[in-house]
C-alpha positions as CSV (number, residue, x, y, z in Angstrom):
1,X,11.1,-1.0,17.2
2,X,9.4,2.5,17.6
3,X,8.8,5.0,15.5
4,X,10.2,8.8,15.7
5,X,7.1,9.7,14.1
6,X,5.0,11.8,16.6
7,X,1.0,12.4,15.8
8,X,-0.3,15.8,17.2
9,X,-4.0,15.7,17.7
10,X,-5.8,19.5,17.5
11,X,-8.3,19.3,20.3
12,X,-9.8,22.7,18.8
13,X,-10.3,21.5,15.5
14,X,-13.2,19.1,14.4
15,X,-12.5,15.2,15.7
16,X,-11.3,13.6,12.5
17,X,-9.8,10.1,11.9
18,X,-6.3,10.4,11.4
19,X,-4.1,13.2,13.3
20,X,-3.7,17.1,12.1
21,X,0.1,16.8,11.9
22,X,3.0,15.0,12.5
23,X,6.6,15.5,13.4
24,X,10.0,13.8,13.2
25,X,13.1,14.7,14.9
26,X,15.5,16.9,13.2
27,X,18.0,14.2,12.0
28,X,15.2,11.6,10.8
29,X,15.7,9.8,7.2
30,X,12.9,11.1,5.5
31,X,11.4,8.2,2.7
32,X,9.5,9.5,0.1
33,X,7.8,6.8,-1.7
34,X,6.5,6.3,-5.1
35,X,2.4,6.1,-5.5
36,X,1.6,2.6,-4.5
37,X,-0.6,1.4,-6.9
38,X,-3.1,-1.7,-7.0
39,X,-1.3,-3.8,-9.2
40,X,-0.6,-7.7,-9.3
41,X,2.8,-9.2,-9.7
42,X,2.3,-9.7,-13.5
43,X,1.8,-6.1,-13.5
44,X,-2.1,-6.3,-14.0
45,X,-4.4,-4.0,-12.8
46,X,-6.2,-5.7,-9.3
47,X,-9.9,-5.8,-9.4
48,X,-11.1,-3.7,-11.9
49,X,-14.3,-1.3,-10.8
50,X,-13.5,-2.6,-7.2
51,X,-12.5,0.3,-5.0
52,X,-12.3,-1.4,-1.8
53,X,-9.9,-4.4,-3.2
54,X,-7.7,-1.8,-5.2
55,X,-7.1,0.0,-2.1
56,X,-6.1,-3.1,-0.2
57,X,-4.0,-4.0,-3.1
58,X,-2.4,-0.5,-2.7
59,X,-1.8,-1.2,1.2
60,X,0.2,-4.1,0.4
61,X,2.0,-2.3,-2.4
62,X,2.8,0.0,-0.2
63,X,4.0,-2.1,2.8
64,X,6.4,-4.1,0.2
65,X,7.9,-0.8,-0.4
66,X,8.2,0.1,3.3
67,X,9.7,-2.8,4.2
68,X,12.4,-2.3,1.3
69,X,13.5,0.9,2.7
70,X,13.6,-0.8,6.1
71,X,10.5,0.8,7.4
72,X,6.7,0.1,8.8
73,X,3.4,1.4,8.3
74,X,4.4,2.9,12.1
75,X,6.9,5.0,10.0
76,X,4.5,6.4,7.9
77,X,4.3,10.7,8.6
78,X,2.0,11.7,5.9
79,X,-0.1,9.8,3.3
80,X,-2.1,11.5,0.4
81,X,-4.7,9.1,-1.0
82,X,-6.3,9.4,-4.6
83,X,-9.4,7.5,-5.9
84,X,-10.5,8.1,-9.3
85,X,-14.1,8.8,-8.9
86,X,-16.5,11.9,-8.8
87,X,-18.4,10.1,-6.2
88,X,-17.9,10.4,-2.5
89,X,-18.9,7.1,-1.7
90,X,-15.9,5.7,-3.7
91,X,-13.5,8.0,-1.9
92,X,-15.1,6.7,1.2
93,X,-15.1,3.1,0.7
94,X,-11.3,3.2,-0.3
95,X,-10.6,5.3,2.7
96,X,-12.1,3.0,5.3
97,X,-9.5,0.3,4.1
98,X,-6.5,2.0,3.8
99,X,-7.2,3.8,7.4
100,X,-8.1,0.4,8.6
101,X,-4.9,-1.1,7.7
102,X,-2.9,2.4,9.6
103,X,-5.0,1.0,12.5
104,X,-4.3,3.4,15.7
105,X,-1.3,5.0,13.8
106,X,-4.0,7.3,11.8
107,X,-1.0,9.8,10.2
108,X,-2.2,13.0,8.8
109,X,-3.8,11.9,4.9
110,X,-5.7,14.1,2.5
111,X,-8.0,11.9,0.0
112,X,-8.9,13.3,-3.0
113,X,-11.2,12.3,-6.3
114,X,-9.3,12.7,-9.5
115,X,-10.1,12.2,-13.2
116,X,-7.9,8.7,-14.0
117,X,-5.0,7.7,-12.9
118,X,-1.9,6.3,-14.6
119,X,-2.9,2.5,-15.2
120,X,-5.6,0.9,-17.2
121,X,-8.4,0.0,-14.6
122,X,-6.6,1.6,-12.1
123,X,-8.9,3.7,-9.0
124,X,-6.4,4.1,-6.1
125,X,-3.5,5.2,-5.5
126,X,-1.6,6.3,-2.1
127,X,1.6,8.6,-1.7
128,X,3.4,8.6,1.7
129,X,6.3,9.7,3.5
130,X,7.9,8.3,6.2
131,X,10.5,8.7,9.3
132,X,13.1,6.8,10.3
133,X,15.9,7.3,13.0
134,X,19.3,8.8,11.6
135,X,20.7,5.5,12.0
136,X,18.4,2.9,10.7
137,X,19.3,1.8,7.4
């Protein structure tokens, strides 16, 4: 199934990896879904001090919730990613899995370093938004 999300690149602007902006058609069912967060199944925090398993954790988080609202990574329109670290490596590091896991469907995402977040252990989080046709449930 396709997406009606539509990536728009900005050949003027600097060469990034993920897309400037995105659009959906006017009658699209917007999802707005909670922060997915790295945590196990027993509600335990995955991998504490390990950015790069968190985030991976948070990818799959993220996909269970996708596919509960009937929808795919490919659906995805916007992400906003947060890493709790002062440190640009760890922002990094988290980044390269979570865009990894988009694959060629890099939607616009803004990553940010924050103080904490809202789970003991916890360093990533991810936000998104996605599109789905008007008449996909």
């Amino acid at each position: 199934m396709s997406s009606v999300v539509r990536l728009l690149r900005a050949p003027l602007l600097a060469d990034t990896p993920y897309a400037y902006a995105a659009t959906a058609p006017a009658d699209a069912r917007l999802v707005f879904l909670a922060g997915a967060c790295p945590l196990e199944d027993d509600g335990t925090t995955t991998a504490p001090g390990d950015y790069a398993a968190q985030a991976a954790r948070c990818v799959e988080t993220l996909q269970g919730a996708l596919t509960a609202a009937g929808a795919t990574l490919t659906d995805v329109i916007s992400t906003r990613v947060l890493v709790a670290s002062s440190a640009q490596r760890d922002l990094v590091t988290a980044w390269d899995v979570i865009h990894a896991a988009f694959g060629p469907h890099d939607v616009p995402s803004t990553l940010l370093g924050v103080t904490v977040l809202g789970y003991d252990d916890q360093l990533v989080e991810i936000e998104a938004v996605a599109a789905l046709p008007a008449d996909r449930a």
